[in-house]
C-alpha positions as CSV (number, residue, x, y, z in Angstrom):
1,X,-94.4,56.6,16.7
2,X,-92.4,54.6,14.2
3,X,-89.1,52.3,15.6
4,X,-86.0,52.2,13.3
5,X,-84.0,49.7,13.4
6,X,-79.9,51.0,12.8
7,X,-77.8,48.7,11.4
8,X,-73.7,49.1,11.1
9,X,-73.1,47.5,7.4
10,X,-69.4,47.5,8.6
11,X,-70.3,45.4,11.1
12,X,-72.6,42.6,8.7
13,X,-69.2,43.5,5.8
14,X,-65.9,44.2,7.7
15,X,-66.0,47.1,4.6
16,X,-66.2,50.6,7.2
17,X,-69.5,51.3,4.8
18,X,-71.4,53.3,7.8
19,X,-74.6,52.4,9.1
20,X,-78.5,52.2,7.6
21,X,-81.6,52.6,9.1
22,X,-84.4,50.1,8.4
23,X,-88.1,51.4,8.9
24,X,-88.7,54.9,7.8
25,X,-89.2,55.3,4.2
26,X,-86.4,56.5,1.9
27,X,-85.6,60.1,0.7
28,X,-87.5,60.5,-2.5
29,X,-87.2,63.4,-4.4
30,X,-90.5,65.3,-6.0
31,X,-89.5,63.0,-9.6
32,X,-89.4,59.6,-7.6
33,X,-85.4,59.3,-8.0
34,X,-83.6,58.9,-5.0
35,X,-82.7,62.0,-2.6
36,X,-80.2,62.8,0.4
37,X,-81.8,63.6,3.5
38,X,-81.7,67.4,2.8
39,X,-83.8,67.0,-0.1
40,X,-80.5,67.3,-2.6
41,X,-79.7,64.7,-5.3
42,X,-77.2,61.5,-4.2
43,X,-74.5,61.8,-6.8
44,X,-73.9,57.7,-6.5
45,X,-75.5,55.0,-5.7
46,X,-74.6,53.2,-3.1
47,X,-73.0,49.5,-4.2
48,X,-73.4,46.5,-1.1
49,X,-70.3,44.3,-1.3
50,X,-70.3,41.8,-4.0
51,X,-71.3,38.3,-2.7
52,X,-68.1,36.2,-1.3
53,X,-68.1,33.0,-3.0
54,X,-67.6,30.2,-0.6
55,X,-63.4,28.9,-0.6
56,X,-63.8,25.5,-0.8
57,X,-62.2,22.5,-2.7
58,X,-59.2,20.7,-2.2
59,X,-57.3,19.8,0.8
60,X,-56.2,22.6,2.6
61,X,-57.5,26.8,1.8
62,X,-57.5,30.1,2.6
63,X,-59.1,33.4,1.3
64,X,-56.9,36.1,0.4
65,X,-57.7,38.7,2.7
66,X,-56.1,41.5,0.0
67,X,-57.5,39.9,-3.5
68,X,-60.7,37.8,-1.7
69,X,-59.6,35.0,-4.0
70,X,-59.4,31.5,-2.3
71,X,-56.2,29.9,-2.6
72,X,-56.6,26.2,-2.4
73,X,-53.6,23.4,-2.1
74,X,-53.7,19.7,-3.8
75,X,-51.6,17.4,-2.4
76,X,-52.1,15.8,-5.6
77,X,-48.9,15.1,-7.4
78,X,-49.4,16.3,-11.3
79,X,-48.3,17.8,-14.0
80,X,-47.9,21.5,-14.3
81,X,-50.5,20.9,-17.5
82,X,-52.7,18.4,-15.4
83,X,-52.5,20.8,-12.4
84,X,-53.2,23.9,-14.7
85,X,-56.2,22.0,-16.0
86,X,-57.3,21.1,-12.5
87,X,-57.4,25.0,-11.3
88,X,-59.4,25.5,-14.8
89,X,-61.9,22.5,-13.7
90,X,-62.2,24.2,-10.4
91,X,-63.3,28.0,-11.6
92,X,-59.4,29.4,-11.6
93,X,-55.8,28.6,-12.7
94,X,-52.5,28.1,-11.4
95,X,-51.8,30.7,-8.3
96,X,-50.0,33.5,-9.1
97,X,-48.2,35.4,-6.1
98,X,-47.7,39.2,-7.2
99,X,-47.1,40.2,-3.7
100,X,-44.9,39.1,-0.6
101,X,-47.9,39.0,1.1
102,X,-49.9,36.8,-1.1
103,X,-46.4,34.2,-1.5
104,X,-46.7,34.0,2.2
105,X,-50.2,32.4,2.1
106,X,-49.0,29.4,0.2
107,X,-46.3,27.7,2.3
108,X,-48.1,27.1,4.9
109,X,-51.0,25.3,3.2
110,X,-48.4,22.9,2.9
111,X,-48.4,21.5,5.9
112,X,-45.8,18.6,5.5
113,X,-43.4,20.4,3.5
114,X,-40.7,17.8,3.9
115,X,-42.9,14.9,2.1
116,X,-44.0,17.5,-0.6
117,X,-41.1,20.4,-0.9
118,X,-42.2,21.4,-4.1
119,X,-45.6,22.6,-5.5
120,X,-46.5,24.2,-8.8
121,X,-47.7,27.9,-9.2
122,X,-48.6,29.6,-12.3
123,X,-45.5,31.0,-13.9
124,X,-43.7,29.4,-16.8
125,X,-41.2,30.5,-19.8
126,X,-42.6,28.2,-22.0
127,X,-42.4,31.1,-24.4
128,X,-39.8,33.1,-24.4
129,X,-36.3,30.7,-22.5
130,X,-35.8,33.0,-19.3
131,X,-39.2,35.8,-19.4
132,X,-41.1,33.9,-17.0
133,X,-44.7,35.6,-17.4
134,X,-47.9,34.4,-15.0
135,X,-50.5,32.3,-16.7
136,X,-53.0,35.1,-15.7
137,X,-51.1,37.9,-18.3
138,X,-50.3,39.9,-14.8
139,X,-47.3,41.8,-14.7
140,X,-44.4,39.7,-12.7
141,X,-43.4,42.4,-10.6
142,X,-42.7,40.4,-7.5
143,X,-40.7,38.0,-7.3
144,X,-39.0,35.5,-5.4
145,X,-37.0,33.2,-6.6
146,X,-34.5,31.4,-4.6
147,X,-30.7,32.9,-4.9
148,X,-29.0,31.1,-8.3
149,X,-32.8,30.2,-10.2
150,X,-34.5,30.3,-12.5
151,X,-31.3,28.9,-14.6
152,X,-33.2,26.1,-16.5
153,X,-30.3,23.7,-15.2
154,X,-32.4,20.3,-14.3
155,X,-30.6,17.5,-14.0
156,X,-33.0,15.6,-16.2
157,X,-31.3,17.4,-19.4
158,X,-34.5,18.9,-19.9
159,X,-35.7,22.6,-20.2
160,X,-37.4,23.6,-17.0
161,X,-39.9,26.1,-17.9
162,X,-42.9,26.0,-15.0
163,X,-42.8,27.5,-11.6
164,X,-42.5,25.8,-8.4
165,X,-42.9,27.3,-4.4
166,X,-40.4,25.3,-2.4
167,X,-42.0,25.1,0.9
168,X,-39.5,23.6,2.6
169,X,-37.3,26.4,1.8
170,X,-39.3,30.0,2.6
171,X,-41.4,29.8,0.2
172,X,-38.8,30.6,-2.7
173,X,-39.4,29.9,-6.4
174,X,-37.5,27.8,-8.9
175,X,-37.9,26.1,-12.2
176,X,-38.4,23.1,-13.0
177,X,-38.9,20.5,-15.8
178,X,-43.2,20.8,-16.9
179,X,-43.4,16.9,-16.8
180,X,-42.1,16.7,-13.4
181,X,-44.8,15.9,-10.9
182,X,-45.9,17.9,-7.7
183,X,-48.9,18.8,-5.2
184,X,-50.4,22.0,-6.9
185,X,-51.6,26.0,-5.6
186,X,-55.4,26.9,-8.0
187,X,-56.2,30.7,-7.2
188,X,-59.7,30.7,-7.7
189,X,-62.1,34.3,-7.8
């Protein structure tokens, strides 16, 4: 008599996938393809999880547990250019927060937001003066800019046309001037 060892792939995954058994032989139908355990063709095969890539980099990250993209913070103050160039050295770009629930990963990655309020994300109206668009080409359908903003009113005299959280106030989002220089969000896949 033959053991089979059962495992939950839910369990290895956190996916609900069901379970396999490991040491009797497959289902084989007559041609050699794969069958179901009646004997009847499997319609699909059955795909594991793609491999998680490791969310490192950075000093502070977390994986989004919706997208599985790691969202890293650099306390590095930059240009929105030098950061966007720095996400792009890294394997991403600039975060881009298309739900509440992704926008309320960030602020807290900041964990001094009093010595740096302010910290670049990937939006910018470079293009068209007041269509802020995400450097990704994803719809901006969230949003959540801070009451009164974007307005492209610096007091520099200067256009402000890249995206900033404020982390010291709830994670809203206002413009700012592209030269400016702030601690930066990279969304990496």
């Amino acid at each position: 008599m033959r053991g089979a060892l059962t495992l939950t792939i839910a369990g290895l995954f956190g996916c609900g996938c069901g379970s396999a058994t490991i040491g009797d032989p497959p289902n084989v139908a007559p041609d050699g393809s794969a069958a179901a355990p009646d004997g009847g063709a499997i319609d699909a095969p059955v795909t594991p999880p793609p491999d998680a890539r490791a969310c490192v980099g950075g000093d502070r990250r977390v994986t989004d547990p919706q997208s599985g993209h790691c969202l890293v913070f650099f306390s590095t103050a930059v240009t929105w250019n030098q950061a966007r160039s720095a996400c792009g050295a890294a394997g991403g770009d600039l975060m881009v927060a298309t739900t509440a629930a992704e926008n309320a990963l960030l602020a807290p990655l900041d964990v001094d937001p009093v010595a740096t309020p302010d910290v670049w994300m990937g939006g910018t109206d470079v293009a068209v003066e007041g269509t802020f668009v995400w450097v990704t080409a994803e719809a901006m359908t969230y949003t959540n800019w801070r009451t009164g903003e974007p307005n492209n009113g610096g007091t520099n005299g200067g256009p402000e046309n890249c995206m900033v959280l404020e982390a010291d106030n709830d994670g809203t989002w206002d413009d700012r001037a592209c030269g400016n220089t702030y601690p930066f969000f990279c969304e990496i896949p």
